[in-house]
MIBA-770940 format. One record per residue (C-alpha): x, y, z; chain; residue number from 1. Coordinates in Angstrom, 1 decimal, padded with zeros to 4 digits. Layout:
BEGIN
NODE:u:v:w:unit:pos
NODE:X:Y:Z:A:NUM
...
This chain:
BEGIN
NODE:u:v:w:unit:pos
NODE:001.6:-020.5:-008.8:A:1
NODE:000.3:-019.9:-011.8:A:2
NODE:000.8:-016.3:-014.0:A:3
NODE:-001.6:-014.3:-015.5:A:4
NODE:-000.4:-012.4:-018.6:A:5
NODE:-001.2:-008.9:-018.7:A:6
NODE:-000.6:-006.1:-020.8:A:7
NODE:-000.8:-003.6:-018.5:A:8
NODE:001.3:-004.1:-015.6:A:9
NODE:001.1:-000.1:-015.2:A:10
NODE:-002.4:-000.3:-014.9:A:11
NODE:-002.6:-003.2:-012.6:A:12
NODE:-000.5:-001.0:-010.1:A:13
NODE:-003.3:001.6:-010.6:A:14
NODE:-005.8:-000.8:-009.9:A:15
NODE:-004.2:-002.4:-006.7:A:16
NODE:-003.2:001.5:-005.3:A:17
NODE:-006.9:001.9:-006.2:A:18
NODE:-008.1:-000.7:-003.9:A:19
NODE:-005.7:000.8:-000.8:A:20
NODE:-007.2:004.5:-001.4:A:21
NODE:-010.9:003.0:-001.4:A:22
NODE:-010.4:000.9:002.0:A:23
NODE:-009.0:004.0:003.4:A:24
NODE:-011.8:006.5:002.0:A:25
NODE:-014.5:004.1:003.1:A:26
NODE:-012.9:003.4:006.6:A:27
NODE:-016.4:005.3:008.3:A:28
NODE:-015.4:004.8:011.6:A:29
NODE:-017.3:007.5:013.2:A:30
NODE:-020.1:007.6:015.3:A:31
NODE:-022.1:004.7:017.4:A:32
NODE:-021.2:003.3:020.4:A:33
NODE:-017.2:004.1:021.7:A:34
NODE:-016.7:000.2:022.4:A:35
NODE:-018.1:-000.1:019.2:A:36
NODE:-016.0:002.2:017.7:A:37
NODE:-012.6:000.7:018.9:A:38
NODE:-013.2:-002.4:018.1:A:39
NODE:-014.0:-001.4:014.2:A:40
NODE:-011.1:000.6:015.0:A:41
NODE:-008.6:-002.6:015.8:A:42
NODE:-010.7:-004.7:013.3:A:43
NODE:-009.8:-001.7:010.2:A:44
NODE:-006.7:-001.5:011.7:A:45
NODE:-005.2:-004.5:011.1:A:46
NODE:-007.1:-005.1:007.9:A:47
NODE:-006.0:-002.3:006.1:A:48
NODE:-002.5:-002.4:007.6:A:49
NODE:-002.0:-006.1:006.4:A:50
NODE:-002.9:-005.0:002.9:A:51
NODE:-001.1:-002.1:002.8:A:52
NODE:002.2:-003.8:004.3:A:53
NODE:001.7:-006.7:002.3:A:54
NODE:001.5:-004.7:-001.2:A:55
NODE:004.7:-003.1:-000.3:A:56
NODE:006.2:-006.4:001.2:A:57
NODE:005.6:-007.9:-002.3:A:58
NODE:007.2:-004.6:-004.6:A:59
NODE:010.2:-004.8:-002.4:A:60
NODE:010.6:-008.4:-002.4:A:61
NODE:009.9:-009.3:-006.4:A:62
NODE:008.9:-005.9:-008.5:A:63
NODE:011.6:-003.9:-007.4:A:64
NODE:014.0:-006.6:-007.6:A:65
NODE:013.0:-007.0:-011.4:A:66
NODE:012.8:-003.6:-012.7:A:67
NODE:016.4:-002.8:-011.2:A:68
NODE:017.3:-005.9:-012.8:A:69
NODE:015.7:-004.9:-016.4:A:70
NODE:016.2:-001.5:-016.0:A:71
NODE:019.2:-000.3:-013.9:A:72
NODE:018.3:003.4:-014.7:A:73
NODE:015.6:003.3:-012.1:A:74
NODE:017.7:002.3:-009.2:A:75
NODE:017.1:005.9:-007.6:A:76
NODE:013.2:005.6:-008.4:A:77
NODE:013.0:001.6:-006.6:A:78
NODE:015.3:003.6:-003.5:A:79
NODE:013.0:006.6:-003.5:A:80
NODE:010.5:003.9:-003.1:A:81
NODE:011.8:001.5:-000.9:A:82
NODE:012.2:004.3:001.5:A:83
NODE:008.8:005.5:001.4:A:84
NODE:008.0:001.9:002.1:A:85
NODE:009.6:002.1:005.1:A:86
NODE:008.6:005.6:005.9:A:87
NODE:004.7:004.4:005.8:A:88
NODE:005.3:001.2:007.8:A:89
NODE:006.5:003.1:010.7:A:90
NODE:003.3:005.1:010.5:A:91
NODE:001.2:001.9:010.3:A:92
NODE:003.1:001.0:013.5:A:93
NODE:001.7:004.2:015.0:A:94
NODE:-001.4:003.8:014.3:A:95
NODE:-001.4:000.4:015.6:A:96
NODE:-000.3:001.5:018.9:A:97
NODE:-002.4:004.1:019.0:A:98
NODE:-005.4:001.3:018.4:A:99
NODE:-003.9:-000.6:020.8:A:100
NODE:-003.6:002.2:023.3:A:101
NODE:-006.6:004.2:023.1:A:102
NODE:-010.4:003.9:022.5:A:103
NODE:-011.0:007.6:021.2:A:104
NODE:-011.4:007.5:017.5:A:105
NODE:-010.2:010.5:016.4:A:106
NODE:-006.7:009.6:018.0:A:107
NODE:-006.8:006.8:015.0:A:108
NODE:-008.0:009.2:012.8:A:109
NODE:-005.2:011.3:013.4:A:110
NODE:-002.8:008.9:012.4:A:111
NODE:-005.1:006.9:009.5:A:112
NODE:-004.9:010.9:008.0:A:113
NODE:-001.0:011.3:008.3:A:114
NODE:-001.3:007.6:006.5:A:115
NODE:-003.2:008.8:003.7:A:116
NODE:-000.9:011.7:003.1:A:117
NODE:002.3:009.8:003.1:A:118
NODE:000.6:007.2:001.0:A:119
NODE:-000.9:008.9:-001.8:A:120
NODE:002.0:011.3:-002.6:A:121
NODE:004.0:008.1:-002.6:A:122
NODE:001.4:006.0:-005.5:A:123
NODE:001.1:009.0:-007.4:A:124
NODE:004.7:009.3:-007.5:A:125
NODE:005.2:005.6:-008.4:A:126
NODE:002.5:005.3:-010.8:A:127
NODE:003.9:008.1:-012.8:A:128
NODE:007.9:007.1:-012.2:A:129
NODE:006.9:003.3:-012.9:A:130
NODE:003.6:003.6:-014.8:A:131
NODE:004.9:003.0:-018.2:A:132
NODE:008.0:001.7:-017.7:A:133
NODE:005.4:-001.4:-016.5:A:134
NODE:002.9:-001.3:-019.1:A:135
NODE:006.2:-001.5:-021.3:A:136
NODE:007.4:-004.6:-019.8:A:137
NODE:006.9:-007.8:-021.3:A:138
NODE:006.7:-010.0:-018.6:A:139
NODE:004.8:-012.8:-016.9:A:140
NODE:004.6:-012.0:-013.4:A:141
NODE:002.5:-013.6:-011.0:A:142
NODE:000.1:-010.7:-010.1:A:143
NODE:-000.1:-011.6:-006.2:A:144
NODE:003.8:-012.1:-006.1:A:145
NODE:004.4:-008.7:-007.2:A:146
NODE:001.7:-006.7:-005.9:A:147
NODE:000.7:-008.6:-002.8:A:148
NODE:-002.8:-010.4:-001.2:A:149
NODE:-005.1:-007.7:-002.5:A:150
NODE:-004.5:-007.6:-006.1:A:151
């Protein structure tokens, strides 16, 4: 696979986090028809939760590796991390079920809002622990290898 060099690794992150919070903003999954409405529901769903498990998939698997590697002092941050990782995949699991289980909307709303909590204290968080540590980096990464499908 080939790399792209960029200088801002930092701001990448930004950009991909940006991507996650702009799915999730423009969800609009209210209103219309309630067959309708689950099936956007289940078609969301698994879009969204894909991107956002496959961003953190990626970190986990080759950015965290890396910066522990370069930087050892971050070990705590990369755990911090890892465990929110893990925190917000069991909420995507809820809200799948709850798709799965459920044709009332605002049950998946419920959950897509507990989601969007848990996931934007956890980018702001890593943007400002890893922000500049990554912009510092000089590095060729592959950008889909360390920040998943949607970057």
């Amino acid at each position: 696979m080939p790399t792209d060099r960029v200088t801002a690794w930092g701001g990448e992150l930004q950009r991909v986090h940006g991507k996650l919070r702009n799915a999730l903003a423009r969800a609009g999954l209210d209103g219309g028809d309630p067959a309708d409405a689950a099936t956007d529901l289940l078609l969301f769903c698994h879009g969204f939760c894909a991107a956002l498990s496959g961003h953190h998939r990626a970190e986990d698997g080759s950015l965290f590796p890396e910066l522990v590697r370069a930087r050892p002092d971050l070990a705590p941050v990369v755990a911090k991390l890892t465990q929110d990782h893990n925190m917000i995949e069991h909420l995507i699991g809820g809200l799948q079920k709850a798709v799965s289980d459920s044709t009332d909307p605002e049950v998946a709303h419920r959950h897509l809002d507990g989601i969007e909590a848990v996931m934007e204290t956890h980018f702001k968080y890593e943007e400002k622990q890893l922000g500049a540590v990554l912009d510092g980096m000089e590095a060729d990464f592959d950008r889909t290898e360390i920040f998943g499908p949607i970057s």
